[in-house]
N, C-alpha and C positions, 0 to 999 in steps of 0.2 A: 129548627136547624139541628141536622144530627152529628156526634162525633166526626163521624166519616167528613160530612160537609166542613167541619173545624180543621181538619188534618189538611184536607185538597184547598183550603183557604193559606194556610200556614202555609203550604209549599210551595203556593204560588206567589206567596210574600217572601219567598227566601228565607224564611225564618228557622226552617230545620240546617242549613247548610254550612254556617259561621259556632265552630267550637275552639274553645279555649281549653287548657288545662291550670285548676284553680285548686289546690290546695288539695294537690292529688285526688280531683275531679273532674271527668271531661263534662262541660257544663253548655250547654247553649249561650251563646252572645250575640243575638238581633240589635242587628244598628237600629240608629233611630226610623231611618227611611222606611227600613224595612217593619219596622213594628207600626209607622203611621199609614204603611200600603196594608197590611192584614187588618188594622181595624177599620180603614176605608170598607175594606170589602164585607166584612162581619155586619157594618154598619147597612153596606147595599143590600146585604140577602137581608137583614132584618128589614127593612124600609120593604122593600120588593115580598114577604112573607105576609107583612100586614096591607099592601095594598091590594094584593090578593083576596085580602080575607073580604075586602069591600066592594072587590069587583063585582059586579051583577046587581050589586042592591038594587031593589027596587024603592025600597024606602027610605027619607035621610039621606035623600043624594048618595049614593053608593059610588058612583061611579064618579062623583066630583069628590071626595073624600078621596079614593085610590089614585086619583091624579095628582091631588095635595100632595097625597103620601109620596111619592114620587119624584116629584119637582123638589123637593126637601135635596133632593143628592147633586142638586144641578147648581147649590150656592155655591 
């Protein structure tokens, strides 16, 4: 996962948009919501990065391993 992909995660959690001013600093303040939508999604490219990594195996069930990995996001 690259910077880039962390920044287009954040924005799309709302988490650049909520600023406060704290002790003569303009500071970010992500509500809860928003801070438990960007790690849902951090969580999904991570899950979806490593079922990748499995997809194709031909050995060690690969491809029932990237399906685990997957179904993990569906509790």
């Amino acid at each position: 996962m690259t910077r880039d992909d962390i920044i287009h995660m954040a924005r799309k959690a709302n988490l650049h948009e909520r600023t406060k001013v704290f002790n003569g600093y303009i500071v970010n303040i992500p509500n809860l919501e928003n801070l438990e939508r960007f790690a849902a999604l951090v969580a999904a490219a991570e899950r979806e990065a490593c079922a990748k990594a499995c997809d194709g195996w031909m050995h060690a069930n690969g491809n029932d391993c990237a399906a685990a990995i997957r179904a993990r996001g569906e509790v």
